[in-house]
MIDOSE-1310 file (N, C-alpha, C; in nm, 2 decimals, decimal comma, always signed):
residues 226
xxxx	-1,66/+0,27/-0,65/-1,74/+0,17/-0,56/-1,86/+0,23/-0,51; -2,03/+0,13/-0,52/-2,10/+0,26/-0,45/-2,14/+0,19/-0,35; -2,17/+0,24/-0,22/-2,24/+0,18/-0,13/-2,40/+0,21/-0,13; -2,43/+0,16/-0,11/-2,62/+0,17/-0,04/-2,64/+0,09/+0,05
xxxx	-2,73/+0,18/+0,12/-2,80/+0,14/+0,30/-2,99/+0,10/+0,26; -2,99/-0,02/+0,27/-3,15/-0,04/+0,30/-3,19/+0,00/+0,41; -3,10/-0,01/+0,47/-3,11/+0,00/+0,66/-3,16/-0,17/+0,75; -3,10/-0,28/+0,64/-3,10/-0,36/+0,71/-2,96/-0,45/+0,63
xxxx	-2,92/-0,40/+0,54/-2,77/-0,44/+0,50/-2,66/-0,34/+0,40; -2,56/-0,36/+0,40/-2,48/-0,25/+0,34/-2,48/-0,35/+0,21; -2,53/-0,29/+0,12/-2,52/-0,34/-0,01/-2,36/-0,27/-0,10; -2,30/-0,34/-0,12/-2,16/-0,30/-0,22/-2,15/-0,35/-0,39
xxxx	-2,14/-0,26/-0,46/-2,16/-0,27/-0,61/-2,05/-0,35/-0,61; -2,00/-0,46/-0,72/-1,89/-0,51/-0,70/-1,80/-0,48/-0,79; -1,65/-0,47/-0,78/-1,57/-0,38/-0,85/-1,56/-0,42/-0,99; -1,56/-0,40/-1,14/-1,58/-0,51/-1,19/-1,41/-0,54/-1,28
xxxx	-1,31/-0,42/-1,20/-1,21/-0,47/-1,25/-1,11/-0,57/-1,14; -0,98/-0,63/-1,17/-0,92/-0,67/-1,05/-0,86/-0,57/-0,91; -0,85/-0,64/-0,82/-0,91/-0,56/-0,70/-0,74/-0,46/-0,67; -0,69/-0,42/-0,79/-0,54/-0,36/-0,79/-0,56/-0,25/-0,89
xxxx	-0,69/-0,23/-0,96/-0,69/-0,14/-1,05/-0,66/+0,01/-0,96; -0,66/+0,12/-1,01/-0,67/+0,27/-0,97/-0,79/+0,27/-0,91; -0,92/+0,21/-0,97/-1,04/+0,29/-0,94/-1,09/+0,20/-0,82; -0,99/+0,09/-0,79/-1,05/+0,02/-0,64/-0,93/+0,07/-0,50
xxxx	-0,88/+0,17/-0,56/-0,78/+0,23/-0,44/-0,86/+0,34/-0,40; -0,89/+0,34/-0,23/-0,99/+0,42/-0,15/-0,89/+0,52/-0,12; -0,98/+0,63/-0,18/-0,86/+0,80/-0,15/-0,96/+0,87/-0,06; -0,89/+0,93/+0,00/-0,93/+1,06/+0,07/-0,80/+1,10/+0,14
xxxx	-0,84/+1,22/+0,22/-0,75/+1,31/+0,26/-0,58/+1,20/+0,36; -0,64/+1,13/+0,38/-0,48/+1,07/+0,45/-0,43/+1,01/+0,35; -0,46/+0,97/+0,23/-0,39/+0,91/+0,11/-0,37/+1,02/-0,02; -0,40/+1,09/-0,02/-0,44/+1,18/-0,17/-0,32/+1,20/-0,24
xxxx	-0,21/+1,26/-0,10/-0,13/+1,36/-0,17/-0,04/+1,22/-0,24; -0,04/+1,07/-0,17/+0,05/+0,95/-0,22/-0,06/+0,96/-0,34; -0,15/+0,94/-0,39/-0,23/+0,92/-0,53/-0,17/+1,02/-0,61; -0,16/+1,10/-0,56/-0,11/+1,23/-0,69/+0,01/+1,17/-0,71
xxxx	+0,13/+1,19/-0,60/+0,23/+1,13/-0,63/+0,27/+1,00/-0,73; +0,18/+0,91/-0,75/+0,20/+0,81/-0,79/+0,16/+0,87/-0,94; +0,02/+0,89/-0,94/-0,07/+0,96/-1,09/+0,04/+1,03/-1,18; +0,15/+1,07/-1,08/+0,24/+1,19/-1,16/+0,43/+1,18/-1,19
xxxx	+0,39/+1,06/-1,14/+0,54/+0,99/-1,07/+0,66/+0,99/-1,21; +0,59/+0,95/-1,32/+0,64/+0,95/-1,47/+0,66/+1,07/-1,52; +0,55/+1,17/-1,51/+0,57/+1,29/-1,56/+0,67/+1,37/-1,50; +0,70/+1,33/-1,37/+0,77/+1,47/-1,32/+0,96/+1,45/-1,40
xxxx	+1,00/+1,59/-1,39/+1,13/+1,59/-1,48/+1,23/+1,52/-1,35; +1,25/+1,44/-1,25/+1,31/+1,38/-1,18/+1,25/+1,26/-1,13; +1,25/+1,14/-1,17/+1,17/+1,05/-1,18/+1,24/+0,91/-1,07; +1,25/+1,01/-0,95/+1,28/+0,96/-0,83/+1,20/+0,95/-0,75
xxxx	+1,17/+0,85/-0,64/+1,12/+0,89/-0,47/+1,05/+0,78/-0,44; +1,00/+0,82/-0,34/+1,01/+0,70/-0,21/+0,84/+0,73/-0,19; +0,74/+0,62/-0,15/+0,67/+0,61/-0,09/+0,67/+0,54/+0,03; +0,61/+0,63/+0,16/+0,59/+0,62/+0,26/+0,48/+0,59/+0,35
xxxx	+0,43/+0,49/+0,37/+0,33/+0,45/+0,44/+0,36/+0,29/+0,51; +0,23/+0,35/+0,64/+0,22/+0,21/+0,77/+0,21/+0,08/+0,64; +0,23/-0,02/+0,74/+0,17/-0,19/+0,66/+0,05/-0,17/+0,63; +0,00/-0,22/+0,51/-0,14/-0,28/+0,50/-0,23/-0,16/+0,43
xxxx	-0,11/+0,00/+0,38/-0,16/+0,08/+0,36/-0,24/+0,11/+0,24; -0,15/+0,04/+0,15/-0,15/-0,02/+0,00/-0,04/+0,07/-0,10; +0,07/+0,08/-0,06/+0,18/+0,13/-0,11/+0,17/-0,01/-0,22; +0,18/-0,16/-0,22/+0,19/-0,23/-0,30/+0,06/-0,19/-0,42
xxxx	-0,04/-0,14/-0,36/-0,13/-0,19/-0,50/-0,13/+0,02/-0,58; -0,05/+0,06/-0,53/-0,02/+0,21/-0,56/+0,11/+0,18/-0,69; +0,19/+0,06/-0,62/+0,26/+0,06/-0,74/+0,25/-0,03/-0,82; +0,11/-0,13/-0,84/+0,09/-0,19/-0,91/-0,05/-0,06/-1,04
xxxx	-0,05/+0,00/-1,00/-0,12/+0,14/-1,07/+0,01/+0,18/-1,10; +0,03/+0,21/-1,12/+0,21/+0,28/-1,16/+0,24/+0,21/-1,26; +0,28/+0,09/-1,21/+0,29/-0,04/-1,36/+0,20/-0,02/-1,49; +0,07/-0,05/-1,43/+0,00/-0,06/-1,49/-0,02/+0,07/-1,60
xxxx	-0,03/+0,16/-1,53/-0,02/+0,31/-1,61/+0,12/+0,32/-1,74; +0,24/+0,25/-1,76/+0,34/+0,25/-1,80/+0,32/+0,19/-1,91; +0,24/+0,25/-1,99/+0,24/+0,13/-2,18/+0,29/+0,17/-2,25; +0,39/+0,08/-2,24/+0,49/+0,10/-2,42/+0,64/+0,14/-2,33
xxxx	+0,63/+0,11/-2,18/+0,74/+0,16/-2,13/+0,79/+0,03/-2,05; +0,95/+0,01/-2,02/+1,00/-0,11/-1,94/+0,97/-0,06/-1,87; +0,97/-0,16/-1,70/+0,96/-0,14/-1,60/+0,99/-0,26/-1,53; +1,06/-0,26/-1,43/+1,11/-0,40/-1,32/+1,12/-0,39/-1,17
xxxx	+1,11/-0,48/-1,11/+1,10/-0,48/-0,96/+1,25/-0,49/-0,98; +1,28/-0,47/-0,86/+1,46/-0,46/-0,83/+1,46/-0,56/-0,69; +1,58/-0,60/-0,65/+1,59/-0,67/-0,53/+1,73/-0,68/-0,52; +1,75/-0,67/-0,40/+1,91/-0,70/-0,36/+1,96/-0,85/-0,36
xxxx	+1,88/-0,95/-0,40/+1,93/-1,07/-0,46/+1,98/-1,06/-0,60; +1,92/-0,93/-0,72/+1,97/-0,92/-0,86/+2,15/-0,95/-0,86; +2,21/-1,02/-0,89/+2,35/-0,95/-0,93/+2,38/-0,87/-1,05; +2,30/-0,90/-1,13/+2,35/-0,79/-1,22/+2,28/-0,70/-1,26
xxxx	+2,29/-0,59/-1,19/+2,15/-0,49/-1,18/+2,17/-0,35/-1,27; +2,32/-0,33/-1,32/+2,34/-0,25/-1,45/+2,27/-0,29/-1,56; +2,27/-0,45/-1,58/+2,20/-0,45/-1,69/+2,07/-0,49/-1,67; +2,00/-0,48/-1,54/+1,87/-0,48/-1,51/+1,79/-0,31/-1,55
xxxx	+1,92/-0,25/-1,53/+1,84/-0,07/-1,52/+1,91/-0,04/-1,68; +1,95/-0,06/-1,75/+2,00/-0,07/-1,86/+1,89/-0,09/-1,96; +1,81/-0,23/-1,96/+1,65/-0,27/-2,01/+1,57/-0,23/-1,96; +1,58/-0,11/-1,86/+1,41/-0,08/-1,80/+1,48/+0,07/-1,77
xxxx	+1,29/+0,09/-1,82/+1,30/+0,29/-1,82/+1,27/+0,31/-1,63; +1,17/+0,22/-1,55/+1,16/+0,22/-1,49/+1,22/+0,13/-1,39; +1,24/+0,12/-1,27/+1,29/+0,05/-1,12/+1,21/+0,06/-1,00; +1,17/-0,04/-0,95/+1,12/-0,03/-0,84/+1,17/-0,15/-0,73
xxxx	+1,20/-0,08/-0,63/+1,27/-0,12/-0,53/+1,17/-0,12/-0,38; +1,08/-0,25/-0,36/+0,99/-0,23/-0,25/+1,02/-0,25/-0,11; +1,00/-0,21/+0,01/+1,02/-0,23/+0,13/+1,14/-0,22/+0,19; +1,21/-0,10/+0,17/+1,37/-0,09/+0,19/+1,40/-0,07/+0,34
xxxx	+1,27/-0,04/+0,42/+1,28/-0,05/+0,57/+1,31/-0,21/+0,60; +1,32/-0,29/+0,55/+1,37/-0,46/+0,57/+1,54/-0,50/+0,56; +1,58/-0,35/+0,48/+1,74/-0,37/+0,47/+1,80/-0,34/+0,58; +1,89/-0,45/+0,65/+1,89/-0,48/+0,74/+2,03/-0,52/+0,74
xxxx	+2,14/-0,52/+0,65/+2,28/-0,55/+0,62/+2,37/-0,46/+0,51; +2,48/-0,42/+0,55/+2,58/-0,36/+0,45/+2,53/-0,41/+0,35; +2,53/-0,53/+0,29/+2,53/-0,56/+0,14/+2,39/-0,51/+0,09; +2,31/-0,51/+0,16/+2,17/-0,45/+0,12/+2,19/-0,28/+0,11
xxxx	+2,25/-0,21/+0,24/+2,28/-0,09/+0,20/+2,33/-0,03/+0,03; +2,42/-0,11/+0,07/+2,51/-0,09/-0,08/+2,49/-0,13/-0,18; +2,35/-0,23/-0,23/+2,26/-0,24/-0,33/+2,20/-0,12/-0,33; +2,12/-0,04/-0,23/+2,08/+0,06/-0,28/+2,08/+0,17/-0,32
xxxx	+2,23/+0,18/-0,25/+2,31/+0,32/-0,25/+2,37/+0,28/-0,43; +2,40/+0,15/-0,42/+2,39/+0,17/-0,59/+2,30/+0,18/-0,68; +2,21/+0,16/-0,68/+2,10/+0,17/-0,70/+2,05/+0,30/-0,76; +2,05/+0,40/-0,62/+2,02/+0,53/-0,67/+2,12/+0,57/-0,76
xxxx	+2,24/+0,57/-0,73/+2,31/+0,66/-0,84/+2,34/+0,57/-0,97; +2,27/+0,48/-0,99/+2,26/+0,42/-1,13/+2,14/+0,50/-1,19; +2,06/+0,49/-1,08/+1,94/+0,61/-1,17/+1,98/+0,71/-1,22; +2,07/+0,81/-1,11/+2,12/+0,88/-1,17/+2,20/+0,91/-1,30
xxxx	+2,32/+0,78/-1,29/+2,39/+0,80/-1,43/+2,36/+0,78/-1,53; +2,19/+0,70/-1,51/+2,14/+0,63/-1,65/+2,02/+0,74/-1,69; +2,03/+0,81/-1,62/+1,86/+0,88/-1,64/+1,74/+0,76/-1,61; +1,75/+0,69/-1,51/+1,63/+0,57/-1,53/+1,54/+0,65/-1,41
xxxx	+1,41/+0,61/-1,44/+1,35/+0,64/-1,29/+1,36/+0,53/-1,20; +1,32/+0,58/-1,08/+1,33/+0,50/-0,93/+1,24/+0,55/-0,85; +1,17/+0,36/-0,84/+1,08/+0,44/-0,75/+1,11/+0,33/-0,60; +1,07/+0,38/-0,46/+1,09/+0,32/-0,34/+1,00/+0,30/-0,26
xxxx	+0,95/+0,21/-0,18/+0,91/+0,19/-0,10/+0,94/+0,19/+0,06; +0,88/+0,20/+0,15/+0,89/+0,21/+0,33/+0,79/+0,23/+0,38; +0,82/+0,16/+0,49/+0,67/+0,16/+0,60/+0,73/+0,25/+0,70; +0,85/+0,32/+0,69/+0,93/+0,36/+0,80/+0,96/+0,52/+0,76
xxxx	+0,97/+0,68/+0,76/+1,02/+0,72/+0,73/+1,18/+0,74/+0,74; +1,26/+0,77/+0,65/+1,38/+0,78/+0,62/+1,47/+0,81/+0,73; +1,42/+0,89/+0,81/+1,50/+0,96/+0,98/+1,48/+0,80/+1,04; +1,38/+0,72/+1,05/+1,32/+0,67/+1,12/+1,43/+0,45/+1,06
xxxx	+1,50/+0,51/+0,99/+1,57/+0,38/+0,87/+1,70/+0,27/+0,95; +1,76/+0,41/+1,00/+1,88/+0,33/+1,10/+1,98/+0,30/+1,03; +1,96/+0,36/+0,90/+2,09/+0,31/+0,83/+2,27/+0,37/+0,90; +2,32/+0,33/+0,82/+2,44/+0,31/+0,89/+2,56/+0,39/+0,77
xxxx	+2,51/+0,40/+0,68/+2,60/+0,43/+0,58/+2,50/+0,56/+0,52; +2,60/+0,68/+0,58/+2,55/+0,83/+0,57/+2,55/+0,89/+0,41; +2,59/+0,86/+0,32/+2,56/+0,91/+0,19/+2,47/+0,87/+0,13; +2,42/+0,73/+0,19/+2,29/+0,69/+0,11/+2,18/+0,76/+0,19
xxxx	+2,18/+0,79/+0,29/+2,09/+0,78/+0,43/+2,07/+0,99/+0,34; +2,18/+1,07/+0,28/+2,14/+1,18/+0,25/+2,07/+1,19/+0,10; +2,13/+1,11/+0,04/+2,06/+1,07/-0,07/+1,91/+0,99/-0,09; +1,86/+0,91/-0,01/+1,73/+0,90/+0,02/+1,64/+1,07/+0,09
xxxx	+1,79/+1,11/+0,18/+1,66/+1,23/+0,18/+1,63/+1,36/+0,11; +1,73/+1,33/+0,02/+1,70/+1,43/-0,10/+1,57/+1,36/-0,21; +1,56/+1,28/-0,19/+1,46/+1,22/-0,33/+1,31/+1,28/-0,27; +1,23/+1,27/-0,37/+1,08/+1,35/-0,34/+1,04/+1,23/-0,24
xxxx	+0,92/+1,21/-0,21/+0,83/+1,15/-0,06/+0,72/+1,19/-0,08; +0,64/+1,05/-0,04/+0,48/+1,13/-0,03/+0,42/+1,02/+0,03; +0,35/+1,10/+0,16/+0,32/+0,95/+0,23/+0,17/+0,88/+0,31; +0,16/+0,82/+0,34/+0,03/+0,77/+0,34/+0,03/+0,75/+0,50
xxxx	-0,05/+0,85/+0,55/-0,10/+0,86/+0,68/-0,21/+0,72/+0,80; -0,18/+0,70/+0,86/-0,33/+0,59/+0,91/-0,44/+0,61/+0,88; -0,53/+0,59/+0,83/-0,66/+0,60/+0,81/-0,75/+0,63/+0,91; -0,86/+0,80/+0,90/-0,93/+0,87/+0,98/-1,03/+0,78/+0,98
xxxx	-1,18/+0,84/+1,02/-1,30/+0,77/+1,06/-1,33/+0,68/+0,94; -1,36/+0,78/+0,84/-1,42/+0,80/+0,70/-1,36/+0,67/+0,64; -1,24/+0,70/+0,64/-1,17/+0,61/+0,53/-1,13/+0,48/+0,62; -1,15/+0,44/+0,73/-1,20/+0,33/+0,80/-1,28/+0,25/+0,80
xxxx	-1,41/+0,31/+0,81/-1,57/+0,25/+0,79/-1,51/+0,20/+0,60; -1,45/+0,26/+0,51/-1,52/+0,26/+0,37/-1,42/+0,11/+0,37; -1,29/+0,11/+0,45/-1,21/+0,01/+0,43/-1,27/-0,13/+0,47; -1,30/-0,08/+0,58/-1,41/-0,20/+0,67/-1,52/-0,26/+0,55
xxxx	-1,56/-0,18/+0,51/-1,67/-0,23/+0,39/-1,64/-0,32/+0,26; -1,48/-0,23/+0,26/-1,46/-0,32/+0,10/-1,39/-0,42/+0,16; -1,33/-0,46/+0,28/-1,25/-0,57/+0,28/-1,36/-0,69/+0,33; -1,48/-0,63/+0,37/-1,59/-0,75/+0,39/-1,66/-0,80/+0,27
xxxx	-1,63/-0,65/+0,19/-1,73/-0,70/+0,04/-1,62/-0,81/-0,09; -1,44/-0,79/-0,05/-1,38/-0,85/-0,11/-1,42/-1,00/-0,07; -1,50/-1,04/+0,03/-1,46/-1,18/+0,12/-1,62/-1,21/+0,06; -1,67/-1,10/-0,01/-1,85/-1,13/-0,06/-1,95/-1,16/+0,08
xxxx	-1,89/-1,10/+0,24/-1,97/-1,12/+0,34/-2,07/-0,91/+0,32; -2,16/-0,99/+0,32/-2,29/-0,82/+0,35/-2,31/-0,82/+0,55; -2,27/-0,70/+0,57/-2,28/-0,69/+0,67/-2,37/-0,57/+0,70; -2,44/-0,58/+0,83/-2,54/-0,49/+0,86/-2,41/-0,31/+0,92
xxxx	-2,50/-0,19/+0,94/-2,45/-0,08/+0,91/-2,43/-0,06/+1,06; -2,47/-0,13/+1,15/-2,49/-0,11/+1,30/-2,32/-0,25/+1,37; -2,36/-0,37/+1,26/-2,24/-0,42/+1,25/-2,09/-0,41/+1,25; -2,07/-0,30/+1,16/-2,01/-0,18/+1,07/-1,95/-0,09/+1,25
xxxx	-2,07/-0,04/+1,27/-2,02/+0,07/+1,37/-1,91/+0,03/+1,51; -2,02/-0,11/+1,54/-1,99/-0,18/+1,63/-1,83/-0,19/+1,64; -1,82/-0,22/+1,53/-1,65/-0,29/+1,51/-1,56/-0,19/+1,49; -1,62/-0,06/+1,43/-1,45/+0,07/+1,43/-1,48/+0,08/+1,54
xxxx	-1,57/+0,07/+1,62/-1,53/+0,13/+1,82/-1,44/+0,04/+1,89; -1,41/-0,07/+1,81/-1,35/-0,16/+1,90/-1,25/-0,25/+1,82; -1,19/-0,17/+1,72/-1,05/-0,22/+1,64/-0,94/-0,09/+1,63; -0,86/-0,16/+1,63/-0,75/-0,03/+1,60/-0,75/+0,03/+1,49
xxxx	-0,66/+0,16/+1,52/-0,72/+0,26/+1,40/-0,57/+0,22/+1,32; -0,60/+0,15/+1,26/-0,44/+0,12/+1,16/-0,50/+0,02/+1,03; -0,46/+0,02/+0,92/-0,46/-0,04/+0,79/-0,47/-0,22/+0,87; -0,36/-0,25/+0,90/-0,31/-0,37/+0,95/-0,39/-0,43/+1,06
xxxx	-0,42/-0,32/+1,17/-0,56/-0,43/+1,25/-0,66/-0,39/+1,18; -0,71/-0,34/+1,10/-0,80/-0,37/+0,99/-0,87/-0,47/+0,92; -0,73/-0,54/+0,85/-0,72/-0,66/+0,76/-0,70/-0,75/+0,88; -0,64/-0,74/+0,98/-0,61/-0,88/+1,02/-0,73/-0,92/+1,11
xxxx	-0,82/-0,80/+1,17/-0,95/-0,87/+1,24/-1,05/-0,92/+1,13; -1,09/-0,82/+0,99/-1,17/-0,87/+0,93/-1,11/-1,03/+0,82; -1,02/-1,03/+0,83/-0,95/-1,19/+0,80/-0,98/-1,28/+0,92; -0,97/-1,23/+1,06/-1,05/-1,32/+1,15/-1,16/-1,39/+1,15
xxxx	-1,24/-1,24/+1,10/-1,38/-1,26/+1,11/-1,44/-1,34/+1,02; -1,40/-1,32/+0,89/-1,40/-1,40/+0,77/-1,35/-1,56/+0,78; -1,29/-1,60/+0,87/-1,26/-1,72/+0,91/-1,34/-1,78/+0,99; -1,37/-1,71/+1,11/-1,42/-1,79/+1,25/-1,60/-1,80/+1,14
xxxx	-1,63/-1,70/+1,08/-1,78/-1,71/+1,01/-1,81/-1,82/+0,92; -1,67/-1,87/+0,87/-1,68/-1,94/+0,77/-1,70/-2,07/+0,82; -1,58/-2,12/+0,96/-1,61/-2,23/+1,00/-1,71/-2,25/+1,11; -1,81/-2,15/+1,12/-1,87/-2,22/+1,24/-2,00/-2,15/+1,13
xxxx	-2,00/-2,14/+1,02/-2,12/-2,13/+0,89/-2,18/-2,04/+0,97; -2,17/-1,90/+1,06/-2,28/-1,81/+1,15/-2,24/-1,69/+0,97; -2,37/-1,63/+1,03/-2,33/-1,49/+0,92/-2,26/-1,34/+1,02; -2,20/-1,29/+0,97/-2,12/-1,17/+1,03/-2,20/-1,11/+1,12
xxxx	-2,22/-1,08/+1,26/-2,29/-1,01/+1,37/-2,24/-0,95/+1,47; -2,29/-0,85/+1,51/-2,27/-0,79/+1,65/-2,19/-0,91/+1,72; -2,28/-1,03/+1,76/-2,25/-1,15/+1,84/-2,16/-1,19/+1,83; -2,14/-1,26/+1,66/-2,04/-1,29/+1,67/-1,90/-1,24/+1,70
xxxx	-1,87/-1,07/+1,62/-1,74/-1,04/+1,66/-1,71/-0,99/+1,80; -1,84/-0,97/+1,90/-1,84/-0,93/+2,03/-1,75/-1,06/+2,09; -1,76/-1,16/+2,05/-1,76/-1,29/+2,09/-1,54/-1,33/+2,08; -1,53/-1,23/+1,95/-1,40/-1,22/+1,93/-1,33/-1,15/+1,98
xx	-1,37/-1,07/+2,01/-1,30/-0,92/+2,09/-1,32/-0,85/+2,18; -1,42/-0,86/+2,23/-1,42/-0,86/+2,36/-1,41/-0,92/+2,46
């Protein structure tokens, strides 16, 4: 993605693949070590583990790169509604099981706890998702609770200055709004520093602009948030 500054708008190249490819996921140092992890996820000789990251981080469009990377190979979402999930992991070299911080009942435990050791007995890989780390899960049933924490992990941190401003940019250039660079500043001083109030003020902003036809300004989001 390139940016350029005229010094009276932030101009954004626009991505020209869909907005879930590899080359539209913003890396730097709070994400990298989750990009390698994913980049490498097939290759490694144990083809387990869990990604770890806040909401809104993009653990979804991390495993839609993963997918995508897998040609000539099965691959399935898993869910604890499957009932028959031997012969779901039986047809697929791959598994993916999203959002396990949501399991919230024995029967859910025990989908997963079977789950893993079907990877195991089948040789399949497994891959996991969480917004929560593992300590952090509450589960209740201790063999799965050590078996999640043996599996590898790689996790996706809140986003520093850098990789704020660049997020702020593409989520305004996904909505096709050009915003000034002073606009830009205005607004990391005065949003939280998380993935999630990210998207959800610039989805504001993208709304209240839309319906009241103003273009994106100091004013207007002053008008929102302060």
């Amino acid at each position: 993605m390139k940016i350029e500054n005229d010094n009276s708008q932030l101009t954004i190249e626009m991505p020209k693949r869909t907005a879930l490819d590899r080359e539209d996921f913003l890396v730097n140092a709070r994400n990298k070590s989750a990009v390698e992890f994913i980049d490498n996820f097939y290759k490694e000789p144990i083809k387990r583990g869990i990604l770890i990251g806040p909401k809104g981080c993009g653990k979804t469009h991390l495993v839609n790169v993963l997918c995508k990377s897998l040609e000539g190979i099965n691959w399935s979402f898993l869910s604890s509604e499957n009932r028959d999930i031997y012969n779901i992991f039986n047809a697929n070299d791959v598994l993916i099981i999203e959002d396990i911080n949501n399991f919230n009942s024995k029967q859910k435990e025990d989908f997963l706890f079977h789950s893993i050791n079907l990877s195991k007995e089948l040789s399949k890989a497994l891959l996991l998702t969480s917004s929560l780390k593992v300590s952090k899960l509450n589960f209740k049933t201790l063999d799965l609770v050590s078996r999640l924490e043996a599996m590898n992990t790689a996790f996706i941190e809140e986003p520093d200055d850098t990789l704020m401003e660049a997020l702020i940019i593409k989520l305004f250039n996904d909505r096709q709004l050009l915003v000034k660079p002073n606009t830009v500043n205005f607004l990391m001083q005065r949003i939280e520093r998380s993935y999630l109030g990210v998207s959800e003020i610039i989805e504001l902003i993208d709304k209240v602009s839309l319906s009241q036809k103003k273009s994106v300004s100091i004013k207007l989001i002053k008008a929102l948030i302060d």
